[in-house]
N, CA, C and O atoms as a GROMACS GRO file, in nm:
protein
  276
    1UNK      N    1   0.082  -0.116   0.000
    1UNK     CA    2   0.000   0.000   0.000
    1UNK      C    3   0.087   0.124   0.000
    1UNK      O    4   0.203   0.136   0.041
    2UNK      N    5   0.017   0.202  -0.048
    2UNK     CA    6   0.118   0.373  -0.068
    2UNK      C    7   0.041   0.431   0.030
    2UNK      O    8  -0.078   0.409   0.051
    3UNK      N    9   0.137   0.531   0.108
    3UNK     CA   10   0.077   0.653   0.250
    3UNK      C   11   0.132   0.765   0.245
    3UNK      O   12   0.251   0.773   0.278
    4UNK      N   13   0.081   0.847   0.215
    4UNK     CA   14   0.067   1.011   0.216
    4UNK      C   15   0.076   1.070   0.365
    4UNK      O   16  -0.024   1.126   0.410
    5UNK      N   17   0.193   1.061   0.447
    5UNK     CA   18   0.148   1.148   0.538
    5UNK      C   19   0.176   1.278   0.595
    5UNK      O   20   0.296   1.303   0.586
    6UNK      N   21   0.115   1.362   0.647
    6UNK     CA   22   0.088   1.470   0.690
    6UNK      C   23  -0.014   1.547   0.588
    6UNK      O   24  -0.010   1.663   0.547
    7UNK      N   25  -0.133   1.414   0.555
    7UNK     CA   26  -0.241   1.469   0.461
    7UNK      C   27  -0.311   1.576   0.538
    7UNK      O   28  -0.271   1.612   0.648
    8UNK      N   29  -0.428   1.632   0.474
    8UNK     CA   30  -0.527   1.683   0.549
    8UNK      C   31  -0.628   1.640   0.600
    8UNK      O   32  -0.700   1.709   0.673
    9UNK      N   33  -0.654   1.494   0.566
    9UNK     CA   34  -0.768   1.433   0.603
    9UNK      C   35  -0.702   1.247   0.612
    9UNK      O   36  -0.622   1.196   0.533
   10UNK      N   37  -0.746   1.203   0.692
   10UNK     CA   38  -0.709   1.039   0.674
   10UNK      C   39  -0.867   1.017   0.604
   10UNK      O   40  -0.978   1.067   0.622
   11UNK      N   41  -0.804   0.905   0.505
   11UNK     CA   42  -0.882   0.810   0.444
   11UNK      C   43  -0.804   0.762   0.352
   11UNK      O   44  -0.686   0.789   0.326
   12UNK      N   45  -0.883   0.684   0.300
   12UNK     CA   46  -0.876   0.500   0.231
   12UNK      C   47  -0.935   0.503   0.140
   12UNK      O   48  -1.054   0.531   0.134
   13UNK      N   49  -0.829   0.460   0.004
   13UNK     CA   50  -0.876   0.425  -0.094
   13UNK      C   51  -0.791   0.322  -0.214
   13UNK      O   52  -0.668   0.311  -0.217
   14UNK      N   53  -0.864   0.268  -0.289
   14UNK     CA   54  -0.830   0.160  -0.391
   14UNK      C   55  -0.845   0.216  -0.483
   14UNK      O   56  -0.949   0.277  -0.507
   15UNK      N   57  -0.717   0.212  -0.584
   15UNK     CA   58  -0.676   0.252  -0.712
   15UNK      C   59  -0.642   0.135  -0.749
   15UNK      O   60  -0.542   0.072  -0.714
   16UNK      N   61  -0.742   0.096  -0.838
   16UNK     CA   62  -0.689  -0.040  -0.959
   16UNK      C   63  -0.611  -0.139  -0.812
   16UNK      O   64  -0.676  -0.143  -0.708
   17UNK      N   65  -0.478  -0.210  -0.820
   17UNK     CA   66  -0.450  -0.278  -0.712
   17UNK      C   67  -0.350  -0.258  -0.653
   17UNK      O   68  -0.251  -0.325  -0.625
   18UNK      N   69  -0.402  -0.097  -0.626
   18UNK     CA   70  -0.322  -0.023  -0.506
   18UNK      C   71  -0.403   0.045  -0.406
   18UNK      O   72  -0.480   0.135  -0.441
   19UNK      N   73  -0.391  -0.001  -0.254
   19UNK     CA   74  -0.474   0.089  -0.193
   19UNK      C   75  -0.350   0.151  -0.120
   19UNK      O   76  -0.245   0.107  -0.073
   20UNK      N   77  -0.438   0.327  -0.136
   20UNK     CA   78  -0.393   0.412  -0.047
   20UNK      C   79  -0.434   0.449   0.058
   20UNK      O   80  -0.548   0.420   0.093
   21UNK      N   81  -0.346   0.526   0.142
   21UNK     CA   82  -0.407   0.584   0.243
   21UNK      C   83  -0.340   0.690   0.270
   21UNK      O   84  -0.229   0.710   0.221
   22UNK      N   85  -0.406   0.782   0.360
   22UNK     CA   86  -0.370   0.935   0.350
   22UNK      C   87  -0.391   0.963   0.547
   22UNK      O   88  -0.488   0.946   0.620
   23UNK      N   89  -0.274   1.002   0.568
   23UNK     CA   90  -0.337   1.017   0.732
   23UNK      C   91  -0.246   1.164   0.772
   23UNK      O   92  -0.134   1.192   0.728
   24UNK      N   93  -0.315   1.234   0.855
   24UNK     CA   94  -0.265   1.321   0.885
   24UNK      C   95  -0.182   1.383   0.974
   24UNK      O   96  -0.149   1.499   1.000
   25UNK      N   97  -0.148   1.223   1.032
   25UNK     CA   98   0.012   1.215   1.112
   25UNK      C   99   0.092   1.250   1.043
   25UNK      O  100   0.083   1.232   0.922
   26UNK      N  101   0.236   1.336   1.119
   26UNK     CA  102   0.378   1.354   1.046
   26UNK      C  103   0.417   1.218   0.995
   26UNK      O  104   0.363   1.107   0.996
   27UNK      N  105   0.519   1.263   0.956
   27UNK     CA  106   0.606   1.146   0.905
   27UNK      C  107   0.726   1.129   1.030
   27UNK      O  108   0.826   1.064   1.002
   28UNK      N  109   0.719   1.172   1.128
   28UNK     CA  110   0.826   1.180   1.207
   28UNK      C  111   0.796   1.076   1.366
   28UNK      O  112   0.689   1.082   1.426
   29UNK      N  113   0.876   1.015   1.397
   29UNK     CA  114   0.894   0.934   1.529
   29UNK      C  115   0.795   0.805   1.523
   29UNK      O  116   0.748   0.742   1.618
   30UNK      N  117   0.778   0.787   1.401
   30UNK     CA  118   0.661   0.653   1.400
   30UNK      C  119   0.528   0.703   1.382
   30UNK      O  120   0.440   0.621   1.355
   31UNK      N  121   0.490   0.855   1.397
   31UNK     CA  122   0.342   0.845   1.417
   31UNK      C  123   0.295   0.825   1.281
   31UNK      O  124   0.196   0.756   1.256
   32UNK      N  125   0.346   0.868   1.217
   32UNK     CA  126   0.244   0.813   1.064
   32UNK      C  127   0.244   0.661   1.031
   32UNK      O  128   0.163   0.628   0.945
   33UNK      N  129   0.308   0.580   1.076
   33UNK     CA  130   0.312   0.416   1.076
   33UNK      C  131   0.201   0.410   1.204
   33UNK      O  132   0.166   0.292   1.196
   34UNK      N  133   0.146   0.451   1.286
   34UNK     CA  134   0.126   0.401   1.433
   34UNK      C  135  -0.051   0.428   1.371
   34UNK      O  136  -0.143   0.350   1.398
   35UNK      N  137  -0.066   0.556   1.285
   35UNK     CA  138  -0.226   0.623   1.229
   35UNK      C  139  -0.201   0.489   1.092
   35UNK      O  140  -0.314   0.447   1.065
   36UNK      N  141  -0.147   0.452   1.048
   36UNK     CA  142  -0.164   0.423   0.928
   36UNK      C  143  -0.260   0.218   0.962
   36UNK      O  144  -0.354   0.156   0.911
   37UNK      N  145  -0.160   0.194   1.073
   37UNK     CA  146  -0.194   0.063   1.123
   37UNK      C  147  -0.355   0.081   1.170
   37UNK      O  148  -0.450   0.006   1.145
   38UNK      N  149  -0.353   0.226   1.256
   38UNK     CA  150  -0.514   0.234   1.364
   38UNK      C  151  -0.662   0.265   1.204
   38UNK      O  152  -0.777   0.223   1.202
   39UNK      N  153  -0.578   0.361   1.078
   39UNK     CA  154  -0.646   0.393   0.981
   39UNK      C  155  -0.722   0.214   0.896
   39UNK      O  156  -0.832   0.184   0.850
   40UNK      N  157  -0.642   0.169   0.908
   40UNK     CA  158  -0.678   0.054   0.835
   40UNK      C  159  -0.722  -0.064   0.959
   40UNK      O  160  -0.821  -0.121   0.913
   41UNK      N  161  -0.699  -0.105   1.053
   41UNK     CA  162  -0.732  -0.109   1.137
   41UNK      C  163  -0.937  -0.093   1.152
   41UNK      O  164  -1.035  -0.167   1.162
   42UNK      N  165  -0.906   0.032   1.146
   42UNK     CA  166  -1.044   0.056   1.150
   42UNK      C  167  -1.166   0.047   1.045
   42UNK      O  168  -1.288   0.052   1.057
   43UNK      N  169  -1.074   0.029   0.931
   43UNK     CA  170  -1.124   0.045   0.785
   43UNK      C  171  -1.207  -0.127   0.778
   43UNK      O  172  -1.316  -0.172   0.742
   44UNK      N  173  -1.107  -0.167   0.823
   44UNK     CA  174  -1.110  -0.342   0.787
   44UNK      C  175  -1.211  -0.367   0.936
   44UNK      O  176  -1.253  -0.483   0.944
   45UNK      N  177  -1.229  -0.328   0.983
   45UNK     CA  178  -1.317  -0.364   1.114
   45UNK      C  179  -1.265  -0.478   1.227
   45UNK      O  180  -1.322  -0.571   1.284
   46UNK      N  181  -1.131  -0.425   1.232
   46UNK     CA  182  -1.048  -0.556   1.310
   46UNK      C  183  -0.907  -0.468   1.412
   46UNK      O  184  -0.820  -0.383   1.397
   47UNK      N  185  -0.959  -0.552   1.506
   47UNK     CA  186  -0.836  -0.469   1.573
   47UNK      C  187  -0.676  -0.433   1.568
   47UNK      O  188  -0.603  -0.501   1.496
   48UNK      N  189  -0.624  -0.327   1.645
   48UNK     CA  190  -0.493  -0.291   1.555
   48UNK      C  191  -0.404  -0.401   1.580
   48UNK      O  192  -0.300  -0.411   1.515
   49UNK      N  193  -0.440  -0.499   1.681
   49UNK     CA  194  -0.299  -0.624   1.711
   49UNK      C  195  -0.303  -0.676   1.584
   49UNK      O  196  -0.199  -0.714   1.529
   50UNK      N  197  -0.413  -0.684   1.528
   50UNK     CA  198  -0.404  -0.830   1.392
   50UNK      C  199  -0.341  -0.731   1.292
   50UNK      O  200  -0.336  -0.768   1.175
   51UNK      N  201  -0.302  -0.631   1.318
   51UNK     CA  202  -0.202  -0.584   1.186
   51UNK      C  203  -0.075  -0.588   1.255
   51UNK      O  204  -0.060  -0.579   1.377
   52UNK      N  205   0.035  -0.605   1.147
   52UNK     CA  206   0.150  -0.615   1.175
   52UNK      C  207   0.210  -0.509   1.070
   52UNK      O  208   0.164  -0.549   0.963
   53UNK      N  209   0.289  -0.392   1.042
   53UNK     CA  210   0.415  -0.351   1.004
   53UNK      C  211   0.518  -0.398   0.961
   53UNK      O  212   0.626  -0.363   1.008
   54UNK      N  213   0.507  -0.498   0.850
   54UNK     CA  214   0.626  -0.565   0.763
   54UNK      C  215   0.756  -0.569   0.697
   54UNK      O  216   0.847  -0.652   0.692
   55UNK      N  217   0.730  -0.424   0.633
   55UNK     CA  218   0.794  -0.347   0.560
   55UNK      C  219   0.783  -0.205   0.513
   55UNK      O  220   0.686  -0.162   0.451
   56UNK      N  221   0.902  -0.124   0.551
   56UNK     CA  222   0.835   0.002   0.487
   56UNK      C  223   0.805   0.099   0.599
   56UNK      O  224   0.716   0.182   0.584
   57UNK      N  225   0.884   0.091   0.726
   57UNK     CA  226   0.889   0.194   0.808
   57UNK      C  227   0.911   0.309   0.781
   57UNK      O  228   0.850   0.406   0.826
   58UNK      N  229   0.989   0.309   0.715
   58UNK     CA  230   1.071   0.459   0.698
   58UNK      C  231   1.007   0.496   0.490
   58UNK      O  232   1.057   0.586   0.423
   59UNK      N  233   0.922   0.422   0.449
   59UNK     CA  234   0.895   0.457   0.324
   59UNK      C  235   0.765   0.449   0.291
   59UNK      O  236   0.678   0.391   0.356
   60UNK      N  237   0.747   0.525   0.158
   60UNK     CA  238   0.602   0.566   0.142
   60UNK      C  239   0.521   0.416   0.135
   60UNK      O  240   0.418   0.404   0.200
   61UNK      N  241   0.580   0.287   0.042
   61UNK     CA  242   0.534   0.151   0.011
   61UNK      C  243   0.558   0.123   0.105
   61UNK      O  244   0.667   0.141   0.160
   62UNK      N  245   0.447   0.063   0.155
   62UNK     CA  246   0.466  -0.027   0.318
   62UNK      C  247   0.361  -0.159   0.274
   62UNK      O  248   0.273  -0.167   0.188
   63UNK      N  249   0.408  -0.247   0.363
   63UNK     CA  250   0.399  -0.432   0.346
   63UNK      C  251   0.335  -0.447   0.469
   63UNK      O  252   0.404  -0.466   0.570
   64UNK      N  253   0.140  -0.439   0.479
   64UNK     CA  254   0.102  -0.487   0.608
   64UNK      C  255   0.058  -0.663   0.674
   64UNK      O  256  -0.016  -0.732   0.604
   65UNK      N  257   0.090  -0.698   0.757
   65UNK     CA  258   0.062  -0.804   0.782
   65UNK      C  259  -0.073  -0.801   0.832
   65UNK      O  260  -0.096  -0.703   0.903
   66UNK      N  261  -0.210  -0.916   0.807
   66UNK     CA  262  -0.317  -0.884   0.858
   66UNK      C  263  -0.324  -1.029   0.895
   66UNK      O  264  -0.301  -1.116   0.811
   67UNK      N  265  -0.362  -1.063   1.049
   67UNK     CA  266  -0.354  -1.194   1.103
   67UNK      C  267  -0.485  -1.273   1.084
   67UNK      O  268  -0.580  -1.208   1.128
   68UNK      N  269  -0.508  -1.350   1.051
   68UNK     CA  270  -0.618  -1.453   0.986
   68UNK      C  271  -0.772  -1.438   1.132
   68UNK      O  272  -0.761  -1.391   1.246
   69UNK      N  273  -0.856  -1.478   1.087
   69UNK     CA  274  -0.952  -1.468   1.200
   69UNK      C  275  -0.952  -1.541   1.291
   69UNK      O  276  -1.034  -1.528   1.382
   0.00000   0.00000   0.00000
């Protein structure tokens, strides 16, 4: 997924088979990884443990892990 942050608005969206997301955390000390996990998180209707942070801390393409039901 691609993340925009220090948008003006968080939200979620699918482009062809890329979803984005846009959150309006910095990019600085983790918080835009920490909104991006709670953004989708919430999107998907599942709590933030079952996501995992894979790849892509420090970059716009990030690799989320989503733990099975």
């Amino acid at each position: 997924m691609r993340v925009t942050p220090g948008a003006g608005r968080d939200d979620v969206t699918i482009d062809g088979p890329t979803v984005r997301l846009r959150v309006t955390a910095p990019p600085a000390d983790g918080a835009a990884n920490e909104a991006v996990i709670g953004l989708l998180a919430a999107a998907l209707g599942r709590p933030r443990r079952d996501l995992t942070l894979l790849r892509g801390a420090t970059a716009r393409i990030k690799l989320i892990a989503i733990a099975p039901d």
